[in-house]
Backbone as JSON, one array per atom type, in Angstrom:
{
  "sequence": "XXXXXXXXXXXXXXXXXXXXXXXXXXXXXXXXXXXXXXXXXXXXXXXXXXXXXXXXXXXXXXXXXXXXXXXXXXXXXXXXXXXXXXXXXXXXXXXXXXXXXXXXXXXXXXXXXXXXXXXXXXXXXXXXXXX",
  "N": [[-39.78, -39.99, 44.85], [-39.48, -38.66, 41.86], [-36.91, -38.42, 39.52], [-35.02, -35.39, 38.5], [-33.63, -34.93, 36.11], [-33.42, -36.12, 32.8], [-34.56, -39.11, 31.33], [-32.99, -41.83, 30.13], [-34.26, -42.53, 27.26], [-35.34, -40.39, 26.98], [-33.18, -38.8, 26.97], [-32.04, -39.44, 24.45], [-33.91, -38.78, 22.95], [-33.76, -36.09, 22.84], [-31.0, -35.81, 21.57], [-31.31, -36.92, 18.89], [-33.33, -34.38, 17.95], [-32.18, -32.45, 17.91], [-30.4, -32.89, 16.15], [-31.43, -33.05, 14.04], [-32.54, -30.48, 13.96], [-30.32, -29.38, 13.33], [-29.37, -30.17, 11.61], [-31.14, -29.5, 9.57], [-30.84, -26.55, 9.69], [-28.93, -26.28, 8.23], [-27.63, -24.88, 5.61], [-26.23, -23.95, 1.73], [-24.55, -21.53, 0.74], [-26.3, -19.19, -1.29], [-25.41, -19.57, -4.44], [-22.88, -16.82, -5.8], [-22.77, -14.53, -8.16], [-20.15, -14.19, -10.57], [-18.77, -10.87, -10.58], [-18.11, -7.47, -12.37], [-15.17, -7.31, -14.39], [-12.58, -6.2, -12.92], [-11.07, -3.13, -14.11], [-7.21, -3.16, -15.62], [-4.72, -1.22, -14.32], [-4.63, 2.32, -15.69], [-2.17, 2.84, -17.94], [1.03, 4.79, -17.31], [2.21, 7.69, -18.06], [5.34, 8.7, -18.74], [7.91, 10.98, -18.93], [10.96, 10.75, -20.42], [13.73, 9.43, -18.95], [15.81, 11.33, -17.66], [14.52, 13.65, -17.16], [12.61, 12.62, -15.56], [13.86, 11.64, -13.42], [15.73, 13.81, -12.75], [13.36, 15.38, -11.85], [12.68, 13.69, -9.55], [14.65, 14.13, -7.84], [14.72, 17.06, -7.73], [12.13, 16.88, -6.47], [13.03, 15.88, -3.81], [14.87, 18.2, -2.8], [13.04, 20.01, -2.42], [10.82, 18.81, -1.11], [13.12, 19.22, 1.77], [12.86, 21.79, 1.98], [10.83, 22.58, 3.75], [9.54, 24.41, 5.62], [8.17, 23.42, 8.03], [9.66, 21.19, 8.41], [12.2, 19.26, 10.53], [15.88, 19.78, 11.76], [17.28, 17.26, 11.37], [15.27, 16.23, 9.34], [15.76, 18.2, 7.33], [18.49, 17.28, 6.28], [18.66, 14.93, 6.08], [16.69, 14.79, 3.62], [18.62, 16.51, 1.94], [20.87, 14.95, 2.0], [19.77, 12.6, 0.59], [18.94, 13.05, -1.88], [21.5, 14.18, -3.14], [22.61, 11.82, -2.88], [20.75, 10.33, -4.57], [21.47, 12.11, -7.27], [23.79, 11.25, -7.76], [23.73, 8.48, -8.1], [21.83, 8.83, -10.25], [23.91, 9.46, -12.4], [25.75, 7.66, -12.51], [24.37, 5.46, -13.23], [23.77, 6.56, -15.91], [26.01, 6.35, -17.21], [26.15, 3.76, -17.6], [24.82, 3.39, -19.88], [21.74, 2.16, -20.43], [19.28, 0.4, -21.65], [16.18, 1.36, -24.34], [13.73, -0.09, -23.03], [15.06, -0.2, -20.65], [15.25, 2.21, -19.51], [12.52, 3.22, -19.61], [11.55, 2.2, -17.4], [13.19, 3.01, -15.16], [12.16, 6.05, -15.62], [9.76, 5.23, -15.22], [9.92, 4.56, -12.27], [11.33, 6.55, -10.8], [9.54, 8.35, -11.4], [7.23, 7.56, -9.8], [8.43, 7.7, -7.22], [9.04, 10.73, -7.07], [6.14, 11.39, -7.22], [5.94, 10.28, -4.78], [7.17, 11.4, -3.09], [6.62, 14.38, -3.53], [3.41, 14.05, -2.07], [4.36, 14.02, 0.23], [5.9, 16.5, 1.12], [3.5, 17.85, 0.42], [2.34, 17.24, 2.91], [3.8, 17.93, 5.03], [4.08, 21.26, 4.58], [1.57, 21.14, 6.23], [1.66, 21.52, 8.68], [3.69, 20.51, 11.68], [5.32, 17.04, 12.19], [3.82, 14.5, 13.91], [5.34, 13.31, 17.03], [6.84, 10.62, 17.97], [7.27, 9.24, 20.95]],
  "CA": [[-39.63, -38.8, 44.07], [-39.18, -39.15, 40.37], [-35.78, -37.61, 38.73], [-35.13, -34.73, 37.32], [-32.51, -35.39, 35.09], [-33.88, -37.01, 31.43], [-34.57, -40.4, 31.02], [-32.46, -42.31, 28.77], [-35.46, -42.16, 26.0], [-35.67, -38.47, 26.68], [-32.1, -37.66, 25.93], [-31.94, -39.81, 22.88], [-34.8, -37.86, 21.86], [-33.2, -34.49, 23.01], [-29.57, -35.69, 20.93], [-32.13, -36.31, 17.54], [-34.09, -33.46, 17.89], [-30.97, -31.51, 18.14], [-29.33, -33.25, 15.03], [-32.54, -32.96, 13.07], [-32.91, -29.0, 14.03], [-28.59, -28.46, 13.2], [-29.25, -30.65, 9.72], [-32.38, -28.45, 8.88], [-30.94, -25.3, 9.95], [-27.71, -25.78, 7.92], [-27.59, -24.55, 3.95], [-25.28, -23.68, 1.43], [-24.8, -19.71, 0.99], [-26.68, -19.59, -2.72], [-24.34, -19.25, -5.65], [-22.72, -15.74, -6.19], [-22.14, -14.49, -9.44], [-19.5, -13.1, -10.66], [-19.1, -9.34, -10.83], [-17.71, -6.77, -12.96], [-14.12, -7.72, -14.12], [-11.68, -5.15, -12.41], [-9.36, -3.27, -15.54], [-6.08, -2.59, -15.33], [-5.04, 0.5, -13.82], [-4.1, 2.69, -16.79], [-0.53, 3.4, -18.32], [1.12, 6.36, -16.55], [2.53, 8.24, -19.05], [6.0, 9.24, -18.09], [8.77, 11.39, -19.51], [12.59, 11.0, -20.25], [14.35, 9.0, -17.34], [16.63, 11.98, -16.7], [13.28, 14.57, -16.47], [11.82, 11.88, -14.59], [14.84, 11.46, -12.29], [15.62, 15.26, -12.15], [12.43, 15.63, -10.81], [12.72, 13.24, -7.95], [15.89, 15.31, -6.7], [14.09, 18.72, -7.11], [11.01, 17.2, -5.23], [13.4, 15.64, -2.55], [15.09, 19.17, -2.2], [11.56, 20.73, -2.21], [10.97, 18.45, 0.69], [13.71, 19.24, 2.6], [12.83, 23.53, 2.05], [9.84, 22.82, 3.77], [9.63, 25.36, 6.99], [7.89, 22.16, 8.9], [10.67, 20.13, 9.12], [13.3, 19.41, 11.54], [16.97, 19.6, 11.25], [17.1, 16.36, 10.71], [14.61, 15.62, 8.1], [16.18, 18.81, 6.32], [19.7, 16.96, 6.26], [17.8, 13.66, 5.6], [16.36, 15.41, 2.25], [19.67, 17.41, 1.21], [21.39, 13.46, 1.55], [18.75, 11.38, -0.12], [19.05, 13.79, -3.02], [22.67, 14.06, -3.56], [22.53, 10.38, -3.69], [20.02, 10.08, -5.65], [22.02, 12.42, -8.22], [25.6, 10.31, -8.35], [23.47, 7.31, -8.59], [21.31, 8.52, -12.02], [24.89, 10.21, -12.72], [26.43, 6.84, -12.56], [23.64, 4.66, -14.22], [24.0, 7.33, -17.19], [27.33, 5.8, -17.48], [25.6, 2.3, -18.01], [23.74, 3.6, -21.13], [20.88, 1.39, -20.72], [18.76, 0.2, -23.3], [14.96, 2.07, -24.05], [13.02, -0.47, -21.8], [15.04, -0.05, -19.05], [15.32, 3.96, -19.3], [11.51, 3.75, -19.42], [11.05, 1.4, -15.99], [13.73, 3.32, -14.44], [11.57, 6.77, -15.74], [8.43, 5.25, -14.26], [10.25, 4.48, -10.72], [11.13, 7.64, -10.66], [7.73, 9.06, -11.32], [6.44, 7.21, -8.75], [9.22, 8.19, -5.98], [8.44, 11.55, -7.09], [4.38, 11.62, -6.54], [4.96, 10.44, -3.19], [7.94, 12.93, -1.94], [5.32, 15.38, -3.42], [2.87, 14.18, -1.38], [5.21, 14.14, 1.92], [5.83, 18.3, 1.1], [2.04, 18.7, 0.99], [1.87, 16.85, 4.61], [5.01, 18.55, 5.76], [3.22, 22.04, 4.43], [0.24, 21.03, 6.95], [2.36, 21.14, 10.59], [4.91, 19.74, 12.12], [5.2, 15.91, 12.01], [3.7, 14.09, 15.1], [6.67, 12.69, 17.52], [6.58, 9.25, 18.56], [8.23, 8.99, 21.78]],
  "C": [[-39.03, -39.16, 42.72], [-37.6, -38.16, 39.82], [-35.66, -36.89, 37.77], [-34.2, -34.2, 36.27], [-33.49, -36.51, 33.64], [-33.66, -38.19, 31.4], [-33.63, -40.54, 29.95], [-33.17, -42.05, 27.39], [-35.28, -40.12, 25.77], [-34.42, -37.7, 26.27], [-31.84, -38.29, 24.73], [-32.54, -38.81, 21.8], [-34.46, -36.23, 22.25], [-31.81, -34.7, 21.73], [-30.77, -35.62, 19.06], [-32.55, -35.39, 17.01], [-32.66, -32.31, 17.07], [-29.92, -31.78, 17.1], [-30.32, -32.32, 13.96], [-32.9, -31.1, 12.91], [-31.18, -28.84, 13.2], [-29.08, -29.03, 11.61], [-30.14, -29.67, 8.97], [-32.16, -27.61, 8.71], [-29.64, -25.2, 8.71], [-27.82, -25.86, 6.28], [-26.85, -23.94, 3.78], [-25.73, -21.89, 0.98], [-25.38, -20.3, -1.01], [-25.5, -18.73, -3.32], [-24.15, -17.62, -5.76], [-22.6, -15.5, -7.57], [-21.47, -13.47, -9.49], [-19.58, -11.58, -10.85], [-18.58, -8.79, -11.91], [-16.23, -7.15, -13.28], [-13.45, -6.15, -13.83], [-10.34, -4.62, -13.51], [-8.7, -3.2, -14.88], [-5.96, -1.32, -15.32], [-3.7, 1.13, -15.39], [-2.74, 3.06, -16.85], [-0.23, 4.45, -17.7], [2.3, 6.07, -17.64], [4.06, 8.94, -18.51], [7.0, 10.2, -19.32], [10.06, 11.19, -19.85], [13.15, 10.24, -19.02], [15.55, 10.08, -16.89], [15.34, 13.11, -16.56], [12.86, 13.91, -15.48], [12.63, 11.95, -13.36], [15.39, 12.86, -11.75], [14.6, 15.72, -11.26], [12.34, 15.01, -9.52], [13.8, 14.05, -7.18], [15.45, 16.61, -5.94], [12.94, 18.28, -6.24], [11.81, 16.94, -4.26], [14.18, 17.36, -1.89], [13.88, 20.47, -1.68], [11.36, 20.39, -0.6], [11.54, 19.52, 1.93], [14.05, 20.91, 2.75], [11.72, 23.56, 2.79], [10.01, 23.54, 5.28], [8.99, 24.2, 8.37], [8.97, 21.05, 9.06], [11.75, 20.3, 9.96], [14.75, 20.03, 10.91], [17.53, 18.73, 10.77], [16.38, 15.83, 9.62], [14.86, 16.62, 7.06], [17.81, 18.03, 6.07], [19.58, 16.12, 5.79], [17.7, 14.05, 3.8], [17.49, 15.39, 1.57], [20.84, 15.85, 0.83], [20.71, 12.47, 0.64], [19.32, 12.14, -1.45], [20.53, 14.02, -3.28], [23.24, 13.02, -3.57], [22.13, 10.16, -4.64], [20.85, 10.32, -7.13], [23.58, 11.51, -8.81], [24.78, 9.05, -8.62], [22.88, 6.94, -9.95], [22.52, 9.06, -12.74], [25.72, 8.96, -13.44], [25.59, 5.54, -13.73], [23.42, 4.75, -15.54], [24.92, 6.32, -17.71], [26.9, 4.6, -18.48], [25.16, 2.25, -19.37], [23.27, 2.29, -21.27], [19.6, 1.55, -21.86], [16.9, 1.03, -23.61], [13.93, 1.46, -22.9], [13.31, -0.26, -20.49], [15.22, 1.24, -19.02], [13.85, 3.92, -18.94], [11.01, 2.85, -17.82], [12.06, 2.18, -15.33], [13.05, 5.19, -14.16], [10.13, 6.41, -14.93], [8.76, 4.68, -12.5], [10.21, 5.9, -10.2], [9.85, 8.8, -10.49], [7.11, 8.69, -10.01], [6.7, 7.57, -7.31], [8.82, 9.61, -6.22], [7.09, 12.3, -6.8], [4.53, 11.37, -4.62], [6.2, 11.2, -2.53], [7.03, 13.93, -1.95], [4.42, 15.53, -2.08], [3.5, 14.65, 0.3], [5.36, 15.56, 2.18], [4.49, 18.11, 1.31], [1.62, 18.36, 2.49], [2.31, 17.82, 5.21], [4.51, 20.22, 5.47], [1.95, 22.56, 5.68], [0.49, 21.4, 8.25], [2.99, 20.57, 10.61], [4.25, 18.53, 12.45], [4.96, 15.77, 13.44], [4.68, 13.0, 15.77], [6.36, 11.79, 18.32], [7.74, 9.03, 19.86], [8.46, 7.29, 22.41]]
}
């Protein structure tokens, strides 16, 4: 009875085959070209670093009026924000110079957009409780 397992010859020529198919099959992805360059996201235009910073207080007390929140996240609010105030109260003090009034005006802005947003959630239903 003859064997049916591959001759020596026959797996040589099974390991070639099998190089010769992986070398053939394998190419480089063709060249991309670049795309569009991505601008910069535009200047945000801010106001005053105490408008700017007033406003983060009144949105955090906004927040914390919202009929969807707990007792806690109204106490949360009413603290964040009477921090907030001794701390631009105190940095006043510092009288810093126009660059840094205007980076401390665009922090502000930015803490402001997203308490905003947190009222319009908090607006939507009560927060979902992670037990």
């Amino acid at each position: 009875m003859r064997p049916t397992l591959p001759s020596t010859i026959g797996k040589i020529c099974l390991v070639i085959a099998g190089l010769g198919a992986g070398l053939a099959c394998h190419n480089d992805p063709p060249p991309v070209a670049p795309g569009a360059p991505i601008p910069a996201p535009a200047e945000i235009v801010v106001d005053t670093m105490d408008v700017e910073c007033n406003g983060l207080v009144t949105a955090l007390l906004t927040y914390g009026d919202c009929p969807n929140n707990d007792e806690d996240d109204k106490a949360w609010a009413q603290r964040v924000a009477e921090t907030a105030q001794q701390s631009f109260e105190a940095g006043k003090k510092g009288k810093p110079d126009e660059p840094s009034q205007h980076v401390i005006a665009l922090a502000c802005h930015k803490a402001t957009e997203s308490v905003k947003h947190a009222t319009e959630r908090c607006h939507n239903g009560k927060r979902p409780r992670v037990d």
